[in-house]
C-alpha positions in Angstrom: 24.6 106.3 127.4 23.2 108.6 125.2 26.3 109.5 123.4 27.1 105.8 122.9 23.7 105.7 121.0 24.3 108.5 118.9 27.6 106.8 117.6 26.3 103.7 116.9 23.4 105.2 115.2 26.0 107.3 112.9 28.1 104.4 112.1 24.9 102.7 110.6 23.9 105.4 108.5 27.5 105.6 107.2 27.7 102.1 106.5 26.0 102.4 103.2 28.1 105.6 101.7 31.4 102.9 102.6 30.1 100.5 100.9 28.7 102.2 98.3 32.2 103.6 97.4 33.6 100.0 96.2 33.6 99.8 92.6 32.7 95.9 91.1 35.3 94.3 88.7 34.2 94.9 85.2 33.6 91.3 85.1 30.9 91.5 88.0 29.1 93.5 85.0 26.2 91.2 83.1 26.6 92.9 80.3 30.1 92.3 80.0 30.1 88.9 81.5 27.0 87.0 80.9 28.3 84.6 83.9 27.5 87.6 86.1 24.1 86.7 86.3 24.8 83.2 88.3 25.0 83.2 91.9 28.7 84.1 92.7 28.9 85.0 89.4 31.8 87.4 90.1 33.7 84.5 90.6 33.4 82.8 87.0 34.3 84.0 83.7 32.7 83.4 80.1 34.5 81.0 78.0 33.2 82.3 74.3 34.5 79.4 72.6 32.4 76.3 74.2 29.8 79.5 76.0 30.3 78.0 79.2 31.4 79.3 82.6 34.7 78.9 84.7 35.8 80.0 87.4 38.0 83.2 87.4 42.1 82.2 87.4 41.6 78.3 87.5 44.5 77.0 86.2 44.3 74.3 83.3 41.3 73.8 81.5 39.9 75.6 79.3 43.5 77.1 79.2 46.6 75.1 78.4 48.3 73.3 81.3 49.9 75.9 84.0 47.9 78.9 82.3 45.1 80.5 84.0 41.8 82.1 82.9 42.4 85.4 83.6 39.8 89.1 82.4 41.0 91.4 80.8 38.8 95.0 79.0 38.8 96.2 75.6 41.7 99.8 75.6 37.8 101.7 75.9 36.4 99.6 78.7 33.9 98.5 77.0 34.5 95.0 76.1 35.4 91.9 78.6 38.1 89.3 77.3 38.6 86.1 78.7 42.2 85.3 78.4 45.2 82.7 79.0 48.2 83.7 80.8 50.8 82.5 83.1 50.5 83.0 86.7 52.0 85.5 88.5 55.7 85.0 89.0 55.7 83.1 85.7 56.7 83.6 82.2 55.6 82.6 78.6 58.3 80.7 76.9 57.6 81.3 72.8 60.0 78.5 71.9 58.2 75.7 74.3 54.6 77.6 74.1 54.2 77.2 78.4 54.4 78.8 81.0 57.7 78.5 84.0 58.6 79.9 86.9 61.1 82.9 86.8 64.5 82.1 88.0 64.2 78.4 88.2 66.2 75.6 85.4 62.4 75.5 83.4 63.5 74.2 80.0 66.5 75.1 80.1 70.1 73.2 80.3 72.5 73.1 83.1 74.1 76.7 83.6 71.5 78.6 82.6 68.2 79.8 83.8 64.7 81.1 82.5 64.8 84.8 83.1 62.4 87.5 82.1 62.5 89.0 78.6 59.8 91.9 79.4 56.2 92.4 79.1 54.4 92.0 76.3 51.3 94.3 75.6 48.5 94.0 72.0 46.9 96.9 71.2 43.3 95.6 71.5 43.5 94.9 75.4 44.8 96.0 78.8 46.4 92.3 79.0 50.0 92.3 79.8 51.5 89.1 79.2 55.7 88.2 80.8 58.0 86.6 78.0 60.9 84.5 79.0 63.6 82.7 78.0 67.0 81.1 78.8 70.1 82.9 79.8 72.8 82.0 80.9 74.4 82.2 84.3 77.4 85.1 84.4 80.3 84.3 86.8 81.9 86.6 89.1 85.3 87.1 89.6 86.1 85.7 92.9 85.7 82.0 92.2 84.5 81.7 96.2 81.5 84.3 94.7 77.8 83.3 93.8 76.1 85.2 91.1 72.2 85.6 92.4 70.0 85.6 89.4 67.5 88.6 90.9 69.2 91.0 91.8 72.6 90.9 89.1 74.9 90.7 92.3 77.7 88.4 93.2 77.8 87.0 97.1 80.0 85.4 98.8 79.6 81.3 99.2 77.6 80.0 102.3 76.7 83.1 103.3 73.5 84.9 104.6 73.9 87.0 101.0 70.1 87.9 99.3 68.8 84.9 101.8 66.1 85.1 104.4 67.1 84.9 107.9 68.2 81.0 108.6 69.1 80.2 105.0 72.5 80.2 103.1 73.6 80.9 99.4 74.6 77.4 97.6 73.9 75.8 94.9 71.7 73.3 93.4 73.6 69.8 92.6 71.6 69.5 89.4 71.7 72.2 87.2 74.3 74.6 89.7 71.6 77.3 89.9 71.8 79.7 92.8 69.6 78.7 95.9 68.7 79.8 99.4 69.0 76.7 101.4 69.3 75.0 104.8 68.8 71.1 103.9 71.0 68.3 105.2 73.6 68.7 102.2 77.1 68.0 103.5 78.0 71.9 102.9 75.7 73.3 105.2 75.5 70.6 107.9 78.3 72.6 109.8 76.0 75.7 109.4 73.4 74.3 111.2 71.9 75.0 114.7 69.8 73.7 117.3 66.5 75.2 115.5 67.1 73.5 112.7 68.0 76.9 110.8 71.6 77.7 109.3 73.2 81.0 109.8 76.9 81.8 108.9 80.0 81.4 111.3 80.6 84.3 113.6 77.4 86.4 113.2 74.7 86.5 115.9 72.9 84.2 114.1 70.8 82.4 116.6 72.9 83.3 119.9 70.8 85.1 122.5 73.3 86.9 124.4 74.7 90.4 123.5 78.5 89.7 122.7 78.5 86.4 121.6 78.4 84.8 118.1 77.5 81.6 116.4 80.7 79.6 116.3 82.3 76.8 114.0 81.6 74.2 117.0 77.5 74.9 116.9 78.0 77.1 120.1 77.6 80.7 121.3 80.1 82.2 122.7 82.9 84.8 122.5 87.2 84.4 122.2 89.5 86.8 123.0 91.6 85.5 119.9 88.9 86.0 117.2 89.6 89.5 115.4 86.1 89.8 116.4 86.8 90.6 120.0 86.1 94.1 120.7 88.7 94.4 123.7 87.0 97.2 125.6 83.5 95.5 126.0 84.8 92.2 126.3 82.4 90.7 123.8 82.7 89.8 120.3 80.2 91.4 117.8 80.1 90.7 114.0 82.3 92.2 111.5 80.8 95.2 109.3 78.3 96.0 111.4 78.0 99.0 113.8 78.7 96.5 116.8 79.9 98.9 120.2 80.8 101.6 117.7 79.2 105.2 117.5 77.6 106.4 114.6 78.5 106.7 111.2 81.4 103.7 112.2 81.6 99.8 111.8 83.3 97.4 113.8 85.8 96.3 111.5 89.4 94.8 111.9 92.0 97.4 112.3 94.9 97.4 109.2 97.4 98.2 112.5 96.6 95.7 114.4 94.5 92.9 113.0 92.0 93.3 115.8 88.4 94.2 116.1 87.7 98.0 116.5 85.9 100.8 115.0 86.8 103.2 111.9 84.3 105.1 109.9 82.7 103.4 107.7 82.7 103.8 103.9 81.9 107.0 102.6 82.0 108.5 105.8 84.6 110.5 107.2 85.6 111.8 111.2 85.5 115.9 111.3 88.8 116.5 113.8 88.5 114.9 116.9 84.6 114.5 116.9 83.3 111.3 118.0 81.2 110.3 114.9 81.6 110.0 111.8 79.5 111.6 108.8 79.1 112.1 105.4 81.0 114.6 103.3 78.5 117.3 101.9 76.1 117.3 104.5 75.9 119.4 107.8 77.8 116.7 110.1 78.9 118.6 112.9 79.3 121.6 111.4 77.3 125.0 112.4 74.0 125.9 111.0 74.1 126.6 107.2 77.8 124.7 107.3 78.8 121.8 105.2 81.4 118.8 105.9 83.8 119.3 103.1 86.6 117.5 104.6 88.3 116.1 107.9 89.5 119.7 109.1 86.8 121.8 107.0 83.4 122.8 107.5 82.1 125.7 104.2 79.4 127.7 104.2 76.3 126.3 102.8 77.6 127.5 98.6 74.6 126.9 96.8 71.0 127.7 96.5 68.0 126.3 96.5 67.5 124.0 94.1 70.9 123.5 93.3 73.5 120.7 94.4 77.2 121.5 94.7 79.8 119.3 92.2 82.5 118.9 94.0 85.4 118.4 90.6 83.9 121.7 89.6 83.7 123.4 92.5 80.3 125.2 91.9 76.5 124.8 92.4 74.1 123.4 89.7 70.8 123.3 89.4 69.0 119.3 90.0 68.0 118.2 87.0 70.2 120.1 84.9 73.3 118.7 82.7 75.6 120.9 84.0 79.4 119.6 84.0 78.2 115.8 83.2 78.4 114.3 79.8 75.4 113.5 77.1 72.7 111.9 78.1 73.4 112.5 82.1 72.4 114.8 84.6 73.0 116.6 87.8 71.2 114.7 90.8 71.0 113.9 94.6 73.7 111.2 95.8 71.1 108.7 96.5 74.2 106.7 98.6 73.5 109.2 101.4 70.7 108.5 103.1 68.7 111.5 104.8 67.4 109.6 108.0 70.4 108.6 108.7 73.3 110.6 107.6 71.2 114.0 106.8 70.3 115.8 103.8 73.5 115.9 101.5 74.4 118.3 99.1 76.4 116.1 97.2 75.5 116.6 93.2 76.4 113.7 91.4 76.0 112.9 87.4 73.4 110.5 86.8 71.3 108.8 83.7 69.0 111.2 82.3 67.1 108.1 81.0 67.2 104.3 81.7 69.5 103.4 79.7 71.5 106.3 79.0 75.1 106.3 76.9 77.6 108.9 76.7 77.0 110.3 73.2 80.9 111.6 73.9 82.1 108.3 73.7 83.8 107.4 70.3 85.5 103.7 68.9 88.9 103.9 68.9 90.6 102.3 66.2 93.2 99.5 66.8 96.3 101.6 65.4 94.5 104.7 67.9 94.9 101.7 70.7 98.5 100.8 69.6 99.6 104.8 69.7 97.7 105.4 73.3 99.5 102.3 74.5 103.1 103.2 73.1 102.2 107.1 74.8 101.5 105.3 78.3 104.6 103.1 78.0 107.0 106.7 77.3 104.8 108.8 80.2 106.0 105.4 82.3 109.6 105.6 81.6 109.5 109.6 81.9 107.9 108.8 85.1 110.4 106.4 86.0 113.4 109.0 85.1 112.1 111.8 87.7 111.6 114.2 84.4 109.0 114.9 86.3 109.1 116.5 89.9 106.3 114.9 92.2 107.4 118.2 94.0 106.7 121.0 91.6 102.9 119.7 91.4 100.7 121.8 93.1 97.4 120.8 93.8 93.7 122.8 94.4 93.1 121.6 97.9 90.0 124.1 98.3 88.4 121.6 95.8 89.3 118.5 97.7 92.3 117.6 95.5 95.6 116.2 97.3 98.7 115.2 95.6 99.5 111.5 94.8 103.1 110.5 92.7 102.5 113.0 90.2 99.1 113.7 89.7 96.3 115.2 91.8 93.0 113.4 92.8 90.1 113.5 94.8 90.7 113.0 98.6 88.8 109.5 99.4 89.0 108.5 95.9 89.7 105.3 94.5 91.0 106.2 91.2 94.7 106.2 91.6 94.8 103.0 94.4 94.3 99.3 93.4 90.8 97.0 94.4 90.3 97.9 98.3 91.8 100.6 98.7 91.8 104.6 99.0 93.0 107.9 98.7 93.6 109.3 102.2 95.8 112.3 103.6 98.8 112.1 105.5 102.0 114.5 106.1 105.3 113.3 105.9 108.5 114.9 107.8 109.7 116.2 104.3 106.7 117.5 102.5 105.0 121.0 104.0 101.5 120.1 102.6 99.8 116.9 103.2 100.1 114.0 100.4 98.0 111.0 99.5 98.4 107.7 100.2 96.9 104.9 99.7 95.3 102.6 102.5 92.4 99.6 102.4 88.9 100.7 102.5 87.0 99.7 105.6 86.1 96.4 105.9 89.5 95.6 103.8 92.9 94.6 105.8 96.1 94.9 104.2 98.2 91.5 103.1 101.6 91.7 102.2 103.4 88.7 99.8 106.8 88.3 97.8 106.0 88.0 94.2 108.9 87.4 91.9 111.5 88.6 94.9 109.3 91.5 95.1 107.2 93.0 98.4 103.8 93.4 97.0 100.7 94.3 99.0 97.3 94.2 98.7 93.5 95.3 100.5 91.6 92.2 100.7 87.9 91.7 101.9 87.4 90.1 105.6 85.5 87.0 104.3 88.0 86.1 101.9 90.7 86.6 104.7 88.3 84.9 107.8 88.8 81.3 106.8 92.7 81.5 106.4 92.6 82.9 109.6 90.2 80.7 111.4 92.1 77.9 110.4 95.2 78.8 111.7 93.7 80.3 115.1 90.6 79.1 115.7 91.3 75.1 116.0 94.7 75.5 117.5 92.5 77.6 120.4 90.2 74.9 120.5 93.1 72.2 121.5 94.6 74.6 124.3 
């Protein structure tokens, strides 16, 4: 009982110390704010131009309409400022002279929105005040695509996208600006569920069960027909996620056989017959001190500490450094390799010294320079076509991760040589003695083949553009039967 006492007793004679360490607002001061002095008085602000007192961040009068009364002290603290500004999430629009909301049509006409221009600070106080204005809405190149607004990205149409759970990306019927929505628009009727919420076909969306998925019909449930149907589970889990699939893979569908199944997922690669995948340039399942350098090799741990190993080099370089990289960039960590997760990679990679860095190396080239580069690429292509040069006399540096493609030599999981989709992977043919690169769709693309012009052409295209097609044909014939 005693100690019970004792602790109460202490926690009382603390109290005051706490409390004591909470520092007023400068305009809780009556010397600054002559309002101060009023009961509540670190509530209201004084208004020097009529001397009386409002309350702190009303909105309207004595400010404009949609600015608020907000403090702001004199650069030495020494002075209190009452001052109109927008409310947060808001910006000042110079040509109207008000205040909108960020992302949203404000003044502006259909097509565009009212984005941030910055912040805008004076020299006499610690004020910052947003600026805004109209911009106009970029397009993406997939026409099925929605550019969202906050975040500079393009998402796919009536999908979960930037959205909260239950909501889908449209777009307004007014002035067509990006929205999260689930209303009783004709679009997103079919998305809807029994909660009222909408969630995109064949996701888990509101289904309960493990293995089933929110289907085109307003049910849950799972088809041996979908490409989502994970044979060896029996269920059906949603494409690009990790689904039955071990770590470092996504369920995906299979270029072979156009049926779910797991593959590692981008960026990732399998280390011989290891279970998992894992990124390259960290320890994966390689020995202590060991990195992943490819699918067959783990190398000692190169570098020091401190330093991050470039791979096109082949050598260590201290962080922060410039290194191999051009003006203006940097050696530093490959922040797509996330530690938790994938483990600490030595991966050094060139990045922007400063926000908005440019590559000082970078020169105009004139139109005639244009014409003569153009006319050198069109004899190279003929020379090419002519077998002048031997794919088989070129020898490539496979200790640095290089493999040979036609006639050149890239990076092995590269995407320079291979169209949209696609990647640089190894493979050995019956008449070559070292392996050779191909390229094959990225996961989460599936190989399409068409006749253009008489002509077999191929190409790696995203699930969700292919899903529909699909569905079309597979799903609603499946629902007759």
């Amino acid at each position: 009982m005693k100690s019970n006492q004792s602790w109460i007793l202490l926690e009382i004679w603390l109290m005051p110390l706490v409390y004591a360490a909470v520092i007023p607002p400068p305009w809780a001061n009556p010397d600054l704010n002559p309002c101060a002095r009023q009961s509540r008085g670190w509530q209201v602000l004084f208004w020097p131009p009529d001397k009386k007192c409002y309350k702190i961040f009303k909105v309207g009068y004595p400010c404009p309409d949609g600015m608020e009364l907000s403090p702001a002290t004199s650069r030495n603290g020494k002075e209190l400022y009452a001052e109109c500004r927008c409310p947060p999430g808001q910006a000042f629009s110079i040509e109207e002279g008000k205040c909108f909301q960020l992302f949203t049509p404000g003044p502006c006409q259909q097509g565009s929105y009212f984005g941030s221009d910055g912040e805008y600070k004076n020299n006499v106080t610690t004020s910052i005040q947003r600026l805004g204005s109209c911009k106009q809405i970029a397009t993406c190149p997939d026409v099925h695509s929605i550019f969202w607004i906050k975040d500079g990205k393009c998402y796919q149409k009536l999908t979960k996208g930037p959205c909260a759970k239950g909501q889908l990306l449209t777009m307004t019927t007014g002035n067509k600006l990006p929205v999260c929505a689930c209303d009783k628009r004709k679009e997103l009727r079919q998305f809807r569920a029994r909660d009222g919420r909408c969630y995109q076909h064949f996701t888990r969306g509101p289904c309960k069960e493990k293995g089933t998925l929110f289907l085109p019909d307003g049910t849950c449930g799972c088809h041996s027909f979908l490409p989502h149907y994970h044979k060896q589970t029996d269920k059906c889990f949603e494409l690009g996620t990790v689904g039955p699939c071990s770590k470092g893979e996504i369920f995906t569908v299979l270029p072979q056989t156009n049926n779910g199944g797991c593959m590692c997922k981008p960026g990732n690669i399998r280390y011989l017959d290891n279970p998992f995948c894992h990124r390259p340039f960290t320890r994966g399942p390689c020995k202590a001190s060991h990195i992943l350098f490819n699918q067959t090799h783990c190398l000692p741990q190169p570098c020091e500490k401190g330093e991050l190993y470039y791979p096109d080099e082949d050598s260590c370089f201290k962080i922060g450094s410039r290194g191999p990289c051009p003006a203006g960039r940097i050696i530093s960590f490959d922040f797509d390799t996330r530690p938790s997760i994938d483990g600490v990679s030595y991966n050094g990679v060139c990045m922007c010294e400063t926000k908005n860095c440019i590559d000082e190396n970078a020169v105009n080239i004139s139109d005639d320079k244009e014409q003569e580069i153009g006319k050198e690429e069109e004899r190279m292509t003929k020379k090419s076509r002519n077998k002048d040069i031997s794919e088989e006399n070129v020898k490539c540096d496979s200790d640095r991760g290089q493999i040979r493609y036609k006639s050149g030599c890239f990076k092995i999981y590269s995407h320079d040589p291979c169209e949209e989709g696609a990647w640089l992977v190894p493979t050995k043919r019956k008449e070559d003695e070292d392996f050779v690169g191909i390229c094959e769709c990225t996961p989460g693309h599936v190989k399409k083949e068409k006749i253009v012009e008489n002509r077999l052409e191929s190409e790696c295209l995203s699930q969700t553009s292919i899903l529909a097609d699909y569905l079309k044909m597979n799903f609603t014939v499946s629902q007759r039967m």
